[in-house]
Backbone as JSON, one array per atom type, in Angstrom:
{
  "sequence": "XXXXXXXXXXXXXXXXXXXXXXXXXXXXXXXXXXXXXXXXXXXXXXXXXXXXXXXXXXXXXXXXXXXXXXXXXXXXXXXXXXXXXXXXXXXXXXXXXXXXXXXXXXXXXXXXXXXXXXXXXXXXXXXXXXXXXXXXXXXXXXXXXXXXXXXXXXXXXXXXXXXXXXXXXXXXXXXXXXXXXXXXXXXXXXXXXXXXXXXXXXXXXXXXXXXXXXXXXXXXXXXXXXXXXXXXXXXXXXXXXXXXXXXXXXXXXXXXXXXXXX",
  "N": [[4.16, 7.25, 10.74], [1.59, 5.43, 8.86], [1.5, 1.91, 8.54], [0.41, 1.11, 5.28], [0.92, 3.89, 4.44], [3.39, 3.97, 4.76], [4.04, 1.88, 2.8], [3.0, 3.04, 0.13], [4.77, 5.31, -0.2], [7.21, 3.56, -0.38], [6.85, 2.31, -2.34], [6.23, 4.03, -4.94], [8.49, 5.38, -4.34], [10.33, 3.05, -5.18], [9.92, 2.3, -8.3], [11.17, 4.34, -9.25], [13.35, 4.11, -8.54], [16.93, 3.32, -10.19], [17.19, -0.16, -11.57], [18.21, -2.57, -9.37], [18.78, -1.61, -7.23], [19.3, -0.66, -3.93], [16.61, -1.25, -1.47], [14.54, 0.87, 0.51], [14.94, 1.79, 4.09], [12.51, -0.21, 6.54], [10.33, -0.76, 8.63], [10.7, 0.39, 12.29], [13.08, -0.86, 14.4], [13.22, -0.84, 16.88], [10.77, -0.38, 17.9], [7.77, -1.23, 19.5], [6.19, -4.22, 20.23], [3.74, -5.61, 18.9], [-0.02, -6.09, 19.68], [-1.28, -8.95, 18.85], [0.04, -11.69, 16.99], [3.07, -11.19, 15.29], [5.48, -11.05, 12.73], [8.71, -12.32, 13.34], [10.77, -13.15, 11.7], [12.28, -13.35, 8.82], [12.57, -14.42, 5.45], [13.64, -14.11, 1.85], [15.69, -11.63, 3.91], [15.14, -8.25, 5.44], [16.5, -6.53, 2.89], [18.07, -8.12, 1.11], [19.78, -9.07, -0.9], [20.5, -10.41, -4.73], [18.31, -12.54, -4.84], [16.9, -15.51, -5.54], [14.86, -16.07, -8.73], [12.76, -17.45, -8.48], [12.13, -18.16, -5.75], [10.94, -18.96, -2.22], [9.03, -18.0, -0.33], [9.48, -17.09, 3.69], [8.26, -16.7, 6.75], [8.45, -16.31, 9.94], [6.88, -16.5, 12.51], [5.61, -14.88, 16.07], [3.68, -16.28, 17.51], [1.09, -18.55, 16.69], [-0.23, -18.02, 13.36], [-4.05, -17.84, 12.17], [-4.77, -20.26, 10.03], [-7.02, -20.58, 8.23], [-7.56, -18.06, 7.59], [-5.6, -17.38, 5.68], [-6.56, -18.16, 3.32], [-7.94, -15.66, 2.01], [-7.0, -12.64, 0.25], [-4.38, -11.51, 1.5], [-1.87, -10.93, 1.35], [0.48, -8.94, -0.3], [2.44, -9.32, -2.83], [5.35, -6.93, -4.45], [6.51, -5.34, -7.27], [7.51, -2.09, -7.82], [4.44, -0.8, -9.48], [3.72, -3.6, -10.12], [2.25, -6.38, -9.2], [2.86, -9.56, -8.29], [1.03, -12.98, -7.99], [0.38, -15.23, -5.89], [0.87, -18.56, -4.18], [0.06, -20.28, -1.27], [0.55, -21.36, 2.44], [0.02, -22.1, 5.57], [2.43, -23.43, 7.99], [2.47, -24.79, 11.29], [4.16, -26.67, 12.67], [6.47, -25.72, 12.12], [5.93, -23.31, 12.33], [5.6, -21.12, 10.16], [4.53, -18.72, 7.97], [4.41, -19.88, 4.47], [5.12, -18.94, 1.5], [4.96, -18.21, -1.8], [6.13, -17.22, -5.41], [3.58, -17.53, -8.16], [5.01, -17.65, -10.76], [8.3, -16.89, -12.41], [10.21, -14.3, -10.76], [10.66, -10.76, -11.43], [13.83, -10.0, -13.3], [16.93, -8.55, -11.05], [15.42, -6.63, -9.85], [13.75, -4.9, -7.22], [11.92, -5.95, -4.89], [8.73, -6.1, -2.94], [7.49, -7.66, 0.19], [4.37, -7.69, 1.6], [1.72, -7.46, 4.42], [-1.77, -7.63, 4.6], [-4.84, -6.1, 5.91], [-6.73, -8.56, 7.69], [-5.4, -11.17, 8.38], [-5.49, -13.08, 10.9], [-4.81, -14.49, 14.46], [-4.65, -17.47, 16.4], [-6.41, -16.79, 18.49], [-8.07, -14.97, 17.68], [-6.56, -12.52, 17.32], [-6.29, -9.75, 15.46], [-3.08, -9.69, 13.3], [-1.13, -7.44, 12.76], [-1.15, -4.88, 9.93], [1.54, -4.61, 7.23], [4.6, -3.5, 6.02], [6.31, -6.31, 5.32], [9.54, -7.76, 4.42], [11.95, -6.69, 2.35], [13.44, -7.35, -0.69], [16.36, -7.92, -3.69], [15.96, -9.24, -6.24], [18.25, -11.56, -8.01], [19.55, -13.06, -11.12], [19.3, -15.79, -10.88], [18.03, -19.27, -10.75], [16.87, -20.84, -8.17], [16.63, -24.4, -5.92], [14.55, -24.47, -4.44], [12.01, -25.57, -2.56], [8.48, -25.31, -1.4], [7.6, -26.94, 0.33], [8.72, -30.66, 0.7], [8.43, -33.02, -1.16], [5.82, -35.51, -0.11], [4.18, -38.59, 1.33], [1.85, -40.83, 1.8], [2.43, -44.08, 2.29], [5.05, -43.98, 2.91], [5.66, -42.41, 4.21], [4.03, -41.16, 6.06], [2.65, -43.27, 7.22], [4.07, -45.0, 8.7], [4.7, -43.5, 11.13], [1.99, -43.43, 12.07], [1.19, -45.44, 12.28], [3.02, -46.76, 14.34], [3.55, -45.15, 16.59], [0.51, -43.76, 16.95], [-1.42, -45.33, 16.25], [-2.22, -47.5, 18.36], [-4.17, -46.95, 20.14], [-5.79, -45.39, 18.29], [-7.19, -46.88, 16.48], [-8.11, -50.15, 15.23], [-11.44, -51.74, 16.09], [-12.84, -50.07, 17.76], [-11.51, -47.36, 17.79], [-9.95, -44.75, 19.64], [-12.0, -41.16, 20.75], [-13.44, -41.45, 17.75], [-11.71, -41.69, 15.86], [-9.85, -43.24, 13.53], [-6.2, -43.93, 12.74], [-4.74, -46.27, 11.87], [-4.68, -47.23, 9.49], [-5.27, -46.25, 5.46], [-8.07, -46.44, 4.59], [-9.18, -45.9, 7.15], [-7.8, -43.92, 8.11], [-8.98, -42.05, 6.44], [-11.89, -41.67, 5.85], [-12.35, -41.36, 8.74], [-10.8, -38.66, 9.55], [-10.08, -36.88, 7.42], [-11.24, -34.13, 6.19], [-12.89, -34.34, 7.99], [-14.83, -32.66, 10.94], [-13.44, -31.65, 13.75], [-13.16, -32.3, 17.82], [-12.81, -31.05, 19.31], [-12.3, -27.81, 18.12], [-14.49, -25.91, 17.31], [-15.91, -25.56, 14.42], [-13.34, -26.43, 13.0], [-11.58, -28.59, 10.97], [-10.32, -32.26, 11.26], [-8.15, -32.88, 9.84], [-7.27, -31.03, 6.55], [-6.76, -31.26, 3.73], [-3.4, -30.21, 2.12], [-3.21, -28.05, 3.76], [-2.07, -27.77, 6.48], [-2.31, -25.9, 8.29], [-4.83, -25.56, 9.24], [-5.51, -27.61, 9.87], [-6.6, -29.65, 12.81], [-5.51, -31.84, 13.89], [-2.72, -31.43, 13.48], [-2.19, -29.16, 15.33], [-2.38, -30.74, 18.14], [-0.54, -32.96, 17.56], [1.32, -31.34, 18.36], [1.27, -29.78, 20.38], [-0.33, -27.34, 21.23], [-1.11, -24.38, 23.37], [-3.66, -24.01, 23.33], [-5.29, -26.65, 22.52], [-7.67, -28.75, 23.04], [-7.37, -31.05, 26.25], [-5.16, -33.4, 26.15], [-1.74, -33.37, 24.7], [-1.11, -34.92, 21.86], [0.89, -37.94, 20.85], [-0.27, -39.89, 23.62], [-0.03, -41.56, 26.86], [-3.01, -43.57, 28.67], [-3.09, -44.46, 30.91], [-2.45, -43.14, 34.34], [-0.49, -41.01, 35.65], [1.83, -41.57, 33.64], [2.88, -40.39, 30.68], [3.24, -40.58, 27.49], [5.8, -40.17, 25.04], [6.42, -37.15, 23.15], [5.91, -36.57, 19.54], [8.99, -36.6, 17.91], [10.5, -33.43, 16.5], [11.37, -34.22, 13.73], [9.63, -35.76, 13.07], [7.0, -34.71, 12.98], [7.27, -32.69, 11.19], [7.17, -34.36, 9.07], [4.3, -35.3, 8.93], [3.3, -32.78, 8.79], [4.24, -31.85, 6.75], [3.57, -33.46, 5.1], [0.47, -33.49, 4.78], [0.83, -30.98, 3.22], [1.36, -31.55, 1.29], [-0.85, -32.53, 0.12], [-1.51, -34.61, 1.23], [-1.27, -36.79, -0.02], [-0.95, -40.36, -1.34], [0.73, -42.68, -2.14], [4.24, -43.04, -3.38], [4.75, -42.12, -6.78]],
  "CA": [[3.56, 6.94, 9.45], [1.16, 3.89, 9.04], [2.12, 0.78, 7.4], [-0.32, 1.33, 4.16], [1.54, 5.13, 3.99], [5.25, 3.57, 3.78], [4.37, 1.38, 1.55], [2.57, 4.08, -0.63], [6.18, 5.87, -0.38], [8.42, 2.61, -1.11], [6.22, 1.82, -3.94], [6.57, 5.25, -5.63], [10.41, 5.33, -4.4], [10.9, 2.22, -5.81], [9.21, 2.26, -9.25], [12.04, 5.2, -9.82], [14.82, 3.62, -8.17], [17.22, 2.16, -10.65], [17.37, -1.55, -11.2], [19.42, -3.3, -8.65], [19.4, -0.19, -6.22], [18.79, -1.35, -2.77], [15.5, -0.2, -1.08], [14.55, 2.38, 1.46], [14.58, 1.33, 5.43], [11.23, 0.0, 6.72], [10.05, -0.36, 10.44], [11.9, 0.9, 13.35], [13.39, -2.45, 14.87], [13.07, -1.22, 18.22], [9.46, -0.06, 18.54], [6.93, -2.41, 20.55], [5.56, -5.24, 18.99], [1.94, -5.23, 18.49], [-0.46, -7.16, 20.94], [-1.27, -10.13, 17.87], [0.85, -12.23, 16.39], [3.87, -10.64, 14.6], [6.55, -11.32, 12.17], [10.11, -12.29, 14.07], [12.15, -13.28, 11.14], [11.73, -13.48, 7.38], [13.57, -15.49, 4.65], [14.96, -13.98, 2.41], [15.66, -11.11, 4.88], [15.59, -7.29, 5.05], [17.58, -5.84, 1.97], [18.83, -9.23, 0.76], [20.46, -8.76, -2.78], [21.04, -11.55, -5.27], [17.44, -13.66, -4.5], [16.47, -16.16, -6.74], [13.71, -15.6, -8.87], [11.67, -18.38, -7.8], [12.16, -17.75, -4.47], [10.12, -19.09, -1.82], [8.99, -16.76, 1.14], [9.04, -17.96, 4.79], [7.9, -15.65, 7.81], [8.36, -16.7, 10.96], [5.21, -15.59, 13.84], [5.27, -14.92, 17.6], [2.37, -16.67, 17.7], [0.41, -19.51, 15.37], [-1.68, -17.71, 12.86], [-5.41, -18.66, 12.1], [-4.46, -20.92, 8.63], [-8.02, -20.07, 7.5], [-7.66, -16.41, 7.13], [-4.71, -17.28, 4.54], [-7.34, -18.18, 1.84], [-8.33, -14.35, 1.33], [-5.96, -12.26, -0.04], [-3.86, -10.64, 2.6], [-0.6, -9.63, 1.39], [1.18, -8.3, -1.68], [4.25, -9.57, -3.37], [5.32, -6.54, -5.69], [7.52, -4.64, -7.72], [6.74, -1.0, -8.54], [3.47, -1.2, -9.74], [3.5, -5.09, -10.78], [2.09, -7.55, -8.26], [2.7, -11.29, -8.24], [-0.18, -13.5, -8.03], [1.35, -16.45, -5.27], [0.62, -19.64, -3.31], [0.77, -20.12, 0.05], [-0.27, -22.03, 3.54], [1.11, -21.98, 7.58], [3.06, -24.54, 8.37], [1.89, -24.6, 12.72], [5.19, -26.75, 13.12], [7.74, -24.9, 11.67], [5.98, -21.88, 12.78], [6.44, -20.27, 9.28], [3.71, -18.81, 6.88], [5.0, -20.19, 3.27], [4.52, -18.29, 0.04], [5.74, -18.71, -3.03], [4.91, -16.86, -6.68], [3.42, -18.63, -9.14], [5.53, -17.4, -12.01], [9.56, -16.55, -12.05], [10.34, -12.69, -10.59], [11.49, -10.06, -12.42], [14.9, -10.28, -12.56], [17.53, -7.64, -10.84], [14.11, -5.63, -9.72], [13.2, -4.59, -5.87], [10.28, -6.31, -4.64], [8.64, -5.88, -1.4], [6.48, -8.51, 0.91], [3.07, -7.02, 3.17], [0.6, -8.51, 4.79], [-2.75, -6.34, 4.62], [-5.87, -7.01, 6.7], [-7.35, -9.74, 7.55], [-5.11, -11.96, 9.0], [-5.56, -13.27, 12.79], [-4.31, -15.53, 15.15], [-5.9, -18.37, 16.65], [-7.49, -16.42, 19.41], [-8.85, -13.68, 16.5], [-5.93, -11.03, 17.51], [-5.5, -9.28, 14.12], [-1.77, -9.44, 12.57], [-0.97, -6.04, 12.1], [-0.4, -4.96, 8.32], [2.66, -3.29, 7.15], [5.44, -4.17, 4.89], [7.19, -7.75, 6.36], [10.48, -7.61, 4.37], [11.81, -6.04, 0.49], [14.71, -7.44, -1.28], [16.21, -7.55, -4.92], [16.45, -10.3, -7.15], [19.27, -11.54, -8.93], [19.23, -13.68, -12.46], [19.42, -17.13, -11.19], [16.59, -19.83, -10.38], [16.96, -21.72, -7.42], [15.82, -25.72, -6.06], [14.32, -24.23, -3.31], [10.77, -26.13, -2.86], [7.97, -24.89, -0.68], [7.31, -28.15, 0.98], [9.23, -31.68, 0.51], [6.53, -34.39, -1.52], [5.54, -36.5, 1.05], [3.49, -39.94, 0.71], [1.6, -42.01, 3.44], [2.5, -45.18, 2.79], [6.03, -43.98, 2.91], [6.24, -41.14, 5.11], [3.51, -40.53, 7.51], [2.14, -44.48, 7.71], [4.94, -45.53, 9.89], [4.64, -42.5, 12.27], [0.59, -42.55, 12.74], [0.98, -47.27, 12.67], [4.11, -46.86, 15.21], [3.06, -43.91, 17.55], [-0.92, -43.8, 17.3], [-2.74, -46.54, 15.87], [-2.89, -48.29, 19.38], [-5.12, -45.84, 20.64], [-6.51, -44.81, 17.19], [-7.15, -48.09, 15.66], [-9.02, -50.95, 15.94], [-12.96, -51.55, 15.56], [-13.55, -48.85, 18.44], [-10.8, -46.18, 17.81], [-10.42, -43.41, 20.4], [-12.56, -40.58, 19.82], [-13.64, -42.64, 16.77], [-10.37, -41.1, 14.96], [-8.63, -44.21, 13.24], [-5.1, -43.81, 12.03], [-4.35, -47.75, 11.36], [-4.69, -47.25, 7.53], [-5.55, -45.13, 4.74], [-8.83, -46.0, 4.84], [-9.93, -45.39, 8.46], [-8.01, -41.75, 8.28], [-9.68, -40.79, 4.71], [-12.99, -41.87, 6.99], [-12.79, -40.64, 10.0], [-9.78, -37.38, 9.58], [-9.92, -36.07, 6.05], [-12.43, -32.7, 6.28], [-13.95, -34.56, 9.31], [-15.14, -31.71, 11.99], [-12.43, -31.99, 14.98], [-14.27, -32.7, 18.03], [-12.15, -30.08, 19.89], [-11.9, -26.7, 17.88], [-15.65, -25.82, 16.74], [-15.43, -25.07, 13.03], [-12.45, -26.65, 11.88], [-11.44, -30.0, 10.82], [-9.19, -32.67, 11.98], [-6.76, -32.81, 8.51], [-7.43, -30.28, 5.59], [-5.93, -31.43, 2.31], [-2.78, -29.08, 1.47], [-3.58, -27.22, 4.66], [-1.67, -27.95, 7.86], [-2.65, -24.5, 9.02], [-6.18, -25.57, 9.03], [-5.53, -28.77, 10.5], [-6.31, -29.76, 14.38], [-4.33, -33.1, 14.0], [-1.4, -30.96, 13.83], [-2.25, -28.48, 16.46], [-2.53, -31.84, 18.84], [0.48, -33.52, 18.29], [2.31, -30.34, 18.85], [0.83, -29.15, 21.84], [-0.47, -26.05, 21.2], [-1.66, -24.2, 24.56], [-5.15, -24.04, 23.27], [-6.05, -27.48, 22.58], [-8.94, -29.3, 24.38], [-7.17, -32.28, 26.4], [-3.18, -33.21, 25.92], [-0.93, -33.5, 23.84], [-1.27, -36.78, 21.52], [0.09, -39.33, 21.82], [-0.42, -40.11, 25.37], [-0.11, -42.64, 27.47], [-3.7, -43.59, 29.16], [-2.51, -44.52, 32.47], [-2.73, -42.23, 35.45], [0.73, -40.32, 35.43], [1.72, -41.84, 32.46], [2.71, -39.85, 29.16], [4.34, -41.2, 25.84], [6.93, -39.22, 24.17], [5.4, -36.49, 21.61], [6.47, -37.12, 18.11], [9.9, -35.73, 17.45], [10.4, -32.64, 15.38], [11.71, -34.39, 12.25], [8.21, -36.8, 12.75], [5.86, -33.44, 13.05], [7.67, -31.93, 10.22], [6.65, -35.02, 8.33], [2.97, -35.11, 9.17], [2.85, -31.24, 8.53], [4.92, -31.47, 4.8], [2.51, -34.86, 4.08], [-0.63, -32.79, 4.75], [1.03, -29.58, 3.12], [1.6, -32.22, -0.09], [-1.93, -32.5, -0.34], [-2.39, -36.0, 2.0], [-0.66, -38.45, -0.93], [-0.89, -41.96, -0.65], [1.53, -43.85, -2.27], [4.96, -42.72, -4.51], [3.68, -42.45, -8.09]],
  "C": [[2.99, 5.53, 9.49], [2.11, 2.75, 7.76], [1.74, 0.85, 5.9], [0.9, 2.84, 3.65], [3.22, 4.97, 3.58], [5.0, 2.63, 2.93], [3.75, 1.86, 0.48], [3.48, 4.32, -1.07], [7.27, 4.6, -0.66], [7.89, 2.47, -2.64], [6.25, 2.49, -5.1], [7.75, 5.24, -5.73], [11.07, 4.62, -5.61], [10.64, 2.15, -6.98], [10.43, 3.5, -9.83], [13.23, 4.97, -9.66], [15.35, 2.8, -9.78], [17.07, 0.35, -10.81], [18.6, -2.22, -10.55], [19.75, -2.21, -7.76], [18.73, -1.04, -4.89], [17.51, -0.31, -2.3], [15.5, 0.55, 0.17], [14.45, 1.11, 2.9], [13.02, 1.13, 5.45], [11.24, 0.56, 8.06], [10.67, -0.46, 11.55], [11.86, -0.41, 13.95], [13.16, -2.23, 16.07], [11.42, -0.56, 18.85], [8.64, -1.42, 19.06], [6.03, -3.09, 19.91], [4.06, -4.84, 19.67], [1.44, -6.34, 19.34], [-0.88, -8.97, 19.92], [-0.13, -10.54, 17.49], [2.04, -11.64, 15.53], [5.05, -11.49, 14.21], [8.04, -11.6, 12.98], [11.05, -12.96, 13.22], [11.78, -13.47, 9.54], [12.78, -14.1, 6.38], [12.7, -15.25, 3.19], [14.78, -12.25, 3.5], [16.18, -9.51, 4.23], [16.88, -6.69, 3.67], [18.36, -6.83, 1.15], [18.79, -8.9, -0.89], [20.99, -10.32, -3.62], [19.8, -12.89, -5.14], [17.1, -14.41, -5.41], [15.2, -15.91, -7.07], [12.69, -16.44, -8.93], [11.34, -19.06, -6.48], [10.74, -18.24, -3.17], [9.96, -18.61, -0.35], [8.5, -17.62, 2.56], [9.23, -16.82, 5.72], [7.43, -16.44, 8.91], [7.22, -15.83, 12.29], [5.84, -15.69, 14.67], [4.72, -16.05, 18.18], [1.86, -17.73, 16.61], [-0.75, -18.18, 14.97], [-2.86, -18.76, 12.59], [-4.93, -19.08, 10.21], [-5.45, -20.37, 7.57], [-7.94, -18.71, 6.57], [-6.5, -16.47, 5.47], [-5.47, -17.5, 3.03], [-8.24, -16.87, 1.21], [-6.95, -14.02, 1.11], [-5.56, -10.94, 0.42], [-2.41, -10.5, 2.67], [-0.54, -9.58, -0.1], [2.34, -8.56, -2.01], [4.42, -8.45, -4.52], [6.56, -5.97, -5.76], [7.04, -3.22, -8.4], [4.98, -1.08, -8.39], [2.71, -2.63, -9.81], [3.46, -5.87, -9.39], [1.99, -9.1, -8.69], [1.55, -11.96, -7.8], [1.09, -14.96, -7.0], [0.32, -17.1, -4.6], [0.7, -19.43, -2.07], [-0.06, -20.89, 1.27], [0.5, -21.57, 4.34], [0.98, -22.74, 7.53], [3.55, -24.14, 10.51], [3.76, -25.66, 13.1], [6.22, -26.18, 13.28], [7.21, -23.23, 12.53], [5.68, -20.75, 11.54], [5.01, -20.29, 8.39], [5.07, -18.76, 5.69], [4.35, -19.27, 2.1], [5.31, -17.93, -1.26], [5.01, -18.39, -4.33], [4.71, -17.77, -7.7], [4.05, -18.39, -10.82], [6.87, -17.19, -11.38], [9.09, -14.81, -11.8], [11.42, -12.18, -11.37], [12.8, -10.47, -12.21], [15.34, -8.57, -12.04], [16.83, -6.9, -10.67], [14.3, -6.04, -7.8], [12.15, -5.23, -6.03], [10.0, -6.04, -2.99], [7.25, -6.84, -0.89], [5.83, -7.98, 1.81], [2.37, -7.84, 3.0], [-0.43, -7.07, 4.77], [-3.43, -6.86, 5.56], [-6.07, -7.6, 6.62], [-7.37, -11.13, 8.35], [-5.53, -12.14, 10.5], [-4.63, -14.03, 13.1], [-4.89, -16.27, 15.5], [-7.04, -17.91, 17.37], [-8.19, -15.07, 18.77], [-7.97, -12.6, 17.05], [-6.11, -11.07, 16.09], [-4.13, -9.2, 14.13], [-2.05, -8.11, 11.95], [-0.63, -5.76, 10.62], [0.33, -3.81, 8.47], [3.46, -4.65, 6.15], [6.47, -5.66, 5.83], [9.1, -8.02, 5.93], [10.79, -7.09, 2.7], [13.23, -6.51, 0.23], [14.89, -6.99, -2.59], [16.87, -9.04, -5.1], [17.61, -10.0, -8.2], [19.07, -12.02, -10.62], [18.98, -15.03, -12.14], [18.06, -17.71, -10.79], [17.12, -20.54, -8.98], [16.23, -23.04, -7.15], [15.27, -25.94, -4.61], [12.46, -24.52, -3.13], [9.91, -25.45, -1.28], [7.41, -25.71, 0.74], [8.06, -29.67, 0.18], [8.06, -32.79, 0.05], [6.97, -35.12, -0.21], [4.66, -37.59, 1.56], [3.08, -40.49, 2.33], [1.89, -42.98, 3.49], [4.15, -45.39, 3.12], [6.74, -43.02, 4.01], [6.01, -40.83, 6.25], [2.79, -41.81, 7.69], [3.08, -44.8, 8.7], [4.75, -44.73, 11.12], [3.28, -42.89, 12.97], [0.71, -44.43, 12.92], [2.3, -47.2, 14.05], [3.78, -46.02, 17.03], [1.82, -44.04, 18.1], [-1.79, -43.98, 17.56], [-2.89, -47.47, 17.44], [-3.49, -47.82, 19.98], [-6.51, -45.88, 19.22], [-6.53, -45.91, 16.01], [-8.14, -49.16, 16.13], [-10.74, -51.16, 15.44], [-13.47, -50.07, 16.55], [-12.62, -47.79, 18.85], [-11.08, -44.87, 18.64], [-11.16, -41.99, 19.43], [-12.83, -40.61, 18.19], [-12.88, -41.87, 15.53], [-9.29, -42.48, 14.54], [-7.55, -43.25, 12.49], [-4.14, -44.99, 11.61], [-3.96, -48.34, 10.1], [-5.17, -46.34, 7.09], [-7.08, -44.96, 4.92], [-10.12, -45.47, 6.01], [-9.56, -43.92, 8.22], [-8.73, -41.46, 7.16], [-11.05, -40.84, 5.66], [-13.3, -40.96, 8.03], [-11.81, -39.05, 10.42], [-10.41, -36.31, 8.52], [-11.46, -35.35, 6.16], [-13.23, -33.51, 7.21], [-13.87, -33.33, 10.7], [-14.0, -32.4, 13.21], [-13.6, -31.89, 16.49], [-13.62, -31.49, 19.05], [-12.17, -28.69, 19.55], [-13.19, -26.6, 17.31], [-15.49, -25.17, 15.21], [-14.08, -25.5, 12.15], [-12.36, -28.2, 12.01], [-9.96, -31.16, 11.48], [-7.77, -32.98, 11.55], [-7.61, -32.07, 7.41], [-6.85, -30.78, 4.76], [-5.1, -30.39, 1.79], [-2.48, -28.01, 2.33], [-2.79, -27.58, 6.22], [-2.17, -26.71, 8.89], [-3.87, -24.47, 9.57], [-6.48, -26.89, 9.76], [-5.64, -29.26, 11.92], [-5.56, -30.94, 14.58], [-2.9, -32.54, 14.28], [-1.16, -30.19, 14.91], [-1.8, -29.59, 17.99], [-1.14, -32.05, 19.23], [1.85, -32.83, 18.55], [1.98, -29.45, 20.09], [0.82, -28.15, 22.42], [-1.36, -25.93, 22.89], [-3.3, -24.11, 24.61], [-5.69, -25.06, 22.96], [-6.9, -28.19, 23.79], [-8.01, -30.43, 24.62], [-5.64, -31.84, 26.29], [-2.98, -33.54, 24.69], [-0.91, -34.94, 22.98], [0.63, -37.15, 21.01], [0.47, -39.05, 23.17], [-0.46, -41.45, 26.01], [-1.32, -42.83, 28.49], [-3.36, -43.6, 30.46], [-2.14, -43.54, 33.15], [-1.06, -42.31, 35.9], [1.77, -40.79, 34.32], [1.74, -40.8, 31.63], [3.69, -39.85, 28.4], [4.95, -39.79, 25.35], [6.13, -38.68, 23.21], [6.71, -37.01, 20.91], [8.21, -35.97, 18.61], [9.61, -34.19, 16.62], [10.54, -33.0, 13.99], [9.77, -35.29, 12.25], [7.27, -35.88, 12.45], [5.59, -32.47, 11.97], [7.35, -32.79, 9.06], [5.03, -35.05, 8.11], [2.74, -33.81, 8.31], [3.06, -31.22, 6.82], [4.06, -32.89, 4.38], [0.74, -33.72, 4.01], [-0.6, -31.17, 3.71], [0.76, -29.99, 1.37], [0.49, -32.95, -0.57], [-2.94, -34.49, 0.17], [-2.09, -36.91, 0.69], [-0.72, -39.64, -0.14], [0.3, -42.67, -0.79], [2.38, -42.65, -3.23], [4.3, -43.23, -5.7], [5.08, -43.59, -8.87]]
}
């Protein structure tokens, strides 16, 4: 049965199921993943009972999806009939597309999370569609945020003045990418064309998914060049950022590139 056809049949199922009944099995756990990018863990997870109803959805990839593709609308948060209207970006560090509805969920109701067409990966596989995981909400709210605020002169200035800026600074900044201050990156980063990935930029506002700055200093297998930072010198190479530093970058860009605490 395709993915579209079980969730035809949950959606009917469910729409008759009591409230607070658990839902039907989806996709066989041991069939063969698909040649694109696929789902390998979801939060909250298969059948999970008791979710809060402001719940924020995290789906772990194989693979980095293409961030872009996330600005059509390529899955479905629903219940029965009733679909949620939600938020959402990829976060390329974590790994994890984020999504989160923009209203509270029913309460004590089944809902179920798909992805439809559309999606890719970086190298244009399609992400297969089908249902990704279905729980049931409980009554409570939770203080479960989709991204941590995150400020430059507090968060991600020390990382990109400590790490970068001696490379990426200066009057003649490598690949003329400052990161010395706010206003060299608003300059030469913010929706500036990357000089590496044809079509995308080198920081997106809100967008890490969309971002080649982040691709970089995580050292995806498809970037042009290494891994930043680097050490120029011939065998020579500087420590990449940490994870907690990458996870900053990613949740400052996710928090829409802030400057300063208000």
């Amino acid at each position: 049965m395709s993915p579209l056809a079980r969730l035809v049949v949950f959606v009917a199922f469910s729409a008759a199921l009591p409230i607070g009944c658990a839902p039907p099995d989806k996709v066989d756990p041991d069939a063969a993943p698909p040649p694109g990018p696929y789902p390998v863990s979801a939060d909250p997870v298969e059948g999970e009972a008791g979710v809060f109803i402001d719940k924020v959805l995290r789906t772990e990839f194989s693979d980095h999806i293409d961030g872009h593709g996330i600005k059509r609308s390529v899955f479905r948060l629903g219940s029965g009939p009733v679909s949620m209207w939600v938020m959402s970006y990829y976060d390329p560090v974590r790994g994890k597309l984020v999504v989160w509805p923009s209203s509270l969920l029913r309460k004590n109701a089944v809902w179920v999370f798909e992805l439809k067409e559309g999606l890719t990966g970086l190298e244009g596989d399609p992400v297969e569609p089908g249902i990704i995981t279905s729980f049931r909400t409980g009554e409570e709210t939770g203080d479960n945020m989709p991204f941590p605020w995150t400020y430059y002169d507090n968060d991600a200035a020390p990382i990109f003045n400590s790490r970068c800026a001696s490379c990426h600074g200066g009057a003649s900044p490598m690949a003329g990418l400052s990161l010395e201050n706010a206003d060299g990156l608003w300059q030469t980063a913010m929706n500036v064309p990357a000089d590496g990935w044809p079509e995308w930029d080198r920081i997106v506002p809100s967008r890490p998914g969309e971002s080649y700055l982040v691709y970089k200093i995580i050292g995806d297998r498809r970037i042009v060049g290494k891994q930043m930072p680097r050490i120029l010198m011939e065998g020579d190479q500087a420590q990449p950022l940490s994870q907690e530093e990458m996870e900053t970058v990613s949740d400052w860009i996710a928090s829409g590139t802030l400057l300063s605490t208000p």
